[in-house]
C-alpha positions as CSV (number, residue, x, y, z in Angstrom):
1,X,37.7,66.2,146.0
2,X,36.8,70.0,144.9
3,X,38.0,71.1,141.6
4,X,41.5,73.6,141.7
5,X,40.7,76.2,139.3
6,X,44.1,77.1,139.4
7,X,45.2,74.3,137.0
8,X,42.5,75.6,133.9
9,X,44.9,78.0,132.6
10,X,47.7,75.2,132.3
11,X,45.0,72.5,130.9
12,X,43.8,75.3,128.3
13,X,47.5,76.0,127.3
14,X,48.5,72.7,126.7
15,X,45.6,71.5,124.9
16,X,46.0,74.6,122.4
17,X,49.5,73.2,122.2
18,X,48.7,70.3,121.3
19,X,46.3,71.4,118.7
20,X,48.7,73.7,117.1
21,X,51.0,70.8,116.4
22,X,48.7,68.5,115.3
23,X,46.8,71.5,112.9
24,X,50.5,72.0,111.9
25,X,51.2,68.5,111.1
26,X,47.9,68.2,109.2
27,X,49.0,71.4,107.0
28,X,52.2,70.2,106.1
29,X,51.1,66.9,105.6
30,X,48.8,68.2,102.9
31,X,51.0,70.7,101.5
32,X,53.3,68.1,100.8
33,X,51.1,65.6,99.4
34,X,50.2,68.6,96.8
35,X,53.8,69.2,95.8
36,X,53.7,65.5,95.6
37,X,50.8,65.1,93.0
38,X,52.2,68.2,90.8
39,X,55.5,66.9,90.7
40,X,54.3,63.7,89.1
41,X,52.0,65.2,86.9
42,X,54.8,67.0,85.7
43,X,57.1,64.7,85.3
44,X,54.2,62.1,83.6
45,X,53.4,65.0,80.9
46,X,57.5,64.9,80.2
47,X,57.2,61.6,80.2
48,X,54.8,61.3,77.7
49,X,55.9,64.1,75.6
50,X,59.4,62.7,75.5
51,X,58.3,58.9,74.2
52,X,55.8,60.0,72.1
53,X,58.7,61.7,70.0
54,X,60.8,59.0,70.0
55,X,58.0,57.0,69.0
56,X,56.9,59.1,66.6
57,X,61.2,58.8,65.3
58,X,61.1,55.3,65.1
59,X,57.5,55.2,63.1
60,X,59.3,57.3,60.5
61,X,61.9,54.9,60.3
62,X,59.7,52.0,60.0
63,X,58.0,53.9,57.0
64,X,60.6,54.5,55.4
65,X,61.6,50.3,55.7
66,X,58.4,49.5,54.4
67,X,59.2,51.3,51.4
68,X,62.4,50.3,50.7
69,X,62.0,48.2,47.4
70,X,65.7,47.3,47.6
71,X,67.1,49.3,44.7
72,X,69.2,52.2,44.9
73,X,68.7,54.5,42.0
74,X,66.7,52.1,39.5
75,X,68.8,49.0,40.1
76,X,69.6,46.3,42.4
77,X,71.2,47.5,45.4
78,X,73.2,44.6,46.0
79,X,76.8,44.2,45.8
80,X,77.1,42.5,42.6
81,X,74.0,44.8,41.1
82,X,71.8,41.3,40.2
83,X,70.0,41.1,43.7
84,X,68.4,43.7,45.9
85,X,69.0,45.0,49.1
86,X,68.0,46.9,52.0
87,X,68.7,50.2,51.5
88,X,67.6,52.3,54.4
89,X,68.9,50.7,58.0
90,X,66.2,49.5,60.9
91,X,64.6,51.9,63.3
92,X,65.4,51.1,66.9
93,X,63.8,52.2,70.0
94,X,65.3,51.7,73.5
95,X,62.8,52.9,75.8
96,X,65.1,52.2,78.5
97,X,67.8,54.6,77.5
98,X,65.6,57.2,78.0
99,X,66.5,59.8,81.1
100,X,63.0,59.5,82.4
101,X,61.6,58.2,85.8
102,X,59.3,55.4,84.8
103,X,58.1,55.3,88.3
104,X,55.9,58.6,88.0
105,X,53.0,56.6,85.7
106,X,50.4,55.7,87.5
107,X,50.0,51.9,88.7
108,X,46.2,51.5,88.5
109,X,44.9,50.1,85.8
């Protein structure tokens, strides 16, 4: 069977189609992943920035219970002024009540 020339121009036009869609998909594909990867090292440097201070809020606190001798201007800090007591409340942190998306840190270890 001899070869019908006239059906080149068709092959040539529908394999550069379907190399412009797949160089196309490839593109997008990468640009995407890119905006991926930023977005989450953004949103990991929040992250980090944001419980570090309320670490940093909570250490403060806990110095300040470690120093608490239980007086409150020289004397007992009780009710009855014969027995000491706490004097500076306890430090909390809820890490989970932070407005952050716990998902962006990495899962390797």
């Amino acid at each position: 069977m001899p070869l019908d020339w006239n059906v080149a121009p068709s092959l040539i036009s529908a394999a550069s189609g379907l190399c412009g869609v797949w160089l196309g998909g490839q593109l997008t594909s990468k640009r995407e992943a890119g905006r991926e990867k930023d977005r989450e090292r953004r949103e990991s440097s929040y992250l980090a920035i944001l419980v570090v201070a309320h670490l940093d809020r909570f250490v403060d606190g806990c110095v300040q219970v470690s120093f608490d001798d239980g007086t409150s201007e020289g004397r007992p800090a009780g009710k009855d002024g014969v027995y000491c007591e706490a004097t500076v409340p306890l430090p909390s942190f809820d890490p989970l009540a932070l407005s952050v998306d716990w998902k962006v840190l990495p899962t390797t270890i």
